[in-house]
C-alpha positions as CSV (number, residue, x, y, z in Angstrom):
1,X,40.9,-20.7,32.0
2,X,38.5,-20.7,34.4
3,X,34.5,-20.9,34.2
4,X,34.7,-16.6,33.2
5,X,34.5,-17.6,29.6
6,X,31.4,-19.6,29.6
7,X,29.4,-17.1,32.3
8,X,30.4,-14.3,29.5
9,X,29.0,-16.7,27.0
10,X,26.0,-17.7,28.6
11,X,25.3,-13.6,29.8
12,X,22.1,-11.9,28.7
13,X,23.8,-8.9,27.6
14,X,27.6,-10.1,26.4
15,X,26.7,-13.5,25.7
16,X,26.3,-13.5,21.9
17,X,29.0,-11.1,21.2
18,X,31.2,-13.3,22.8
19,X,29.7,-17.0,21.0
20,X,29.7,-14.7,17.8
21,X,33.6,-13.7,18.1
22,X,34.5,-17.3,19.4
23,X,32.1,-18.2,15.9
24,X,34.3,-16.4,13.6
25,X,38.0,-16.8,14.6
26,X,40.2,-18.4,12.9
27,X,42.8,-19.0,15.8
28,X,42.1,-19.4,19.4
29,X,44.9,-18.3,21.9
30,X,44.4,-20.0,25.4
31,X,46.5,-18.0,27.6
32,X,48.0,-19.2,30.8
33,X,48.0,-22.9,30.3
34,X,50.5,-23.5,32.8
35,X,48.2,-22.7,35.5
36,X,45.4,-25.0,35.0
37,X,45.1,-29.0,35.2
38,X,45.0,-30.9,31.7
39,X,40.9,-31.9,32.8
40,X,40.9,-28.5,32.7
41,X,42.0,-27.3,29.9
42,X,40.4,-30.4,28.1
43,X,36.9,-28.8,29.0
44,X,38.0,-25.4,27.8
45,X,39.1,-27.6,24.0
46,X,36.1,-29.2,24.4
47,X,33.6,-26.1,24.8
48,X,35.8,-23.9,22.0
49,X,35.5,-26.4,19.7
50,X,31.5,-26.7,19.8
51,X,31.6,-22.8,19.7
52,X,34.2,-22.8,16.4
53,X,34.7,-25.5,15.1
54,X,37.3,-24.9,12.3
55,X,38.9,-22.5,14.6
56,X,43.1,-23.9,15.6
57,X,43.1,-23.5,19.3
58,X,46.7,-22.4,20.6
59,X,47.8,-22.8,23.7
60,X,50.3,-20.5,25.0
61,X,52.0,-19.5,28.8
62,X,52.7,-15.4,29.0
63,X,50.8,-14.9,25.7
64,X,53.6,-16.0,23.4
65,X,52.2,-17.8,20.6
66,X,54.4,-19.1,17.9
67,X,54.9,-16.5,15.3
68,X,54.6,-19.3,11.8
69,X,51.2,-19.7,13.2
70,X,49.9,-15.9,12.8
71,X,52.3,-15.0,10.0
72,X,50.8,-18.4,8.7
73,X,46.8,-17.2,9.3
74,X,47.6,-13.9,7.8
75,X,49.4,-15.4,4.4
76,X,47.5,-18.8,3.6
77,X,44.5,-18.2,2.4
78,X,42.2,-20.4,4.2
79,X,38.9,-21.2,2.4
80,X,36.1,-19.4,4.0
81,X,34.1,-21.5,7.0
82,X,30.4,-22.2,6.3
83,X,28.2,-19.3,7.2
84,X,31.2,-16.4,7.0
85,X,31.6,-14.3,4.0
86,X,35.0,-14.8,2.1
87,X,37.7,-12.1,2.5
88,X,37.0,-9.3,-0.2
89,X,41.1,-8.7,-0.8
């Protein structure tokens, strides 16, 4: 969780592809939590959360995230954020 993200964000050419994916997720892993300071990884909370919002923001070590939580994004139907299109099915 280093500065990468926001250089990718802030790139002439990547940059909004990457502020439009952050814009329309639902969930947020942050992988790797264990190897950053809590400052740290308060910035990165801080940043995603101005970028999306109603996005949850996991953290996880190893990429394990919690299985409820994307069994729970793929069941609930979650009322559609401002802006994004609801899901047709």
């Amino acid at each position: 969780m280093n500065a990468g993200g926001r250089v990718l964000a802030g790139d002439p050419g990547t940059g909004v592809l990457v502020r439009r994916q952050l814009g329309a997720a639902d969930m947020i892993v942050l992988n790797k939590t264990d190897l950053v300071t809590s400052s740290e990884k308060d910035a990165v909370h801080d940043w995603i959360s101005e970028l999306a919002p109603g996005a949850r923001i996991v953290e996880a070590t190893h990429g394990r995230v919690p299985t409820e939580l994307v069994l729970l994004l793929r069941t609930q139907r979650l009322p559609p954020r401002p802006g994004r299109r609801a899901d047709p099915t």
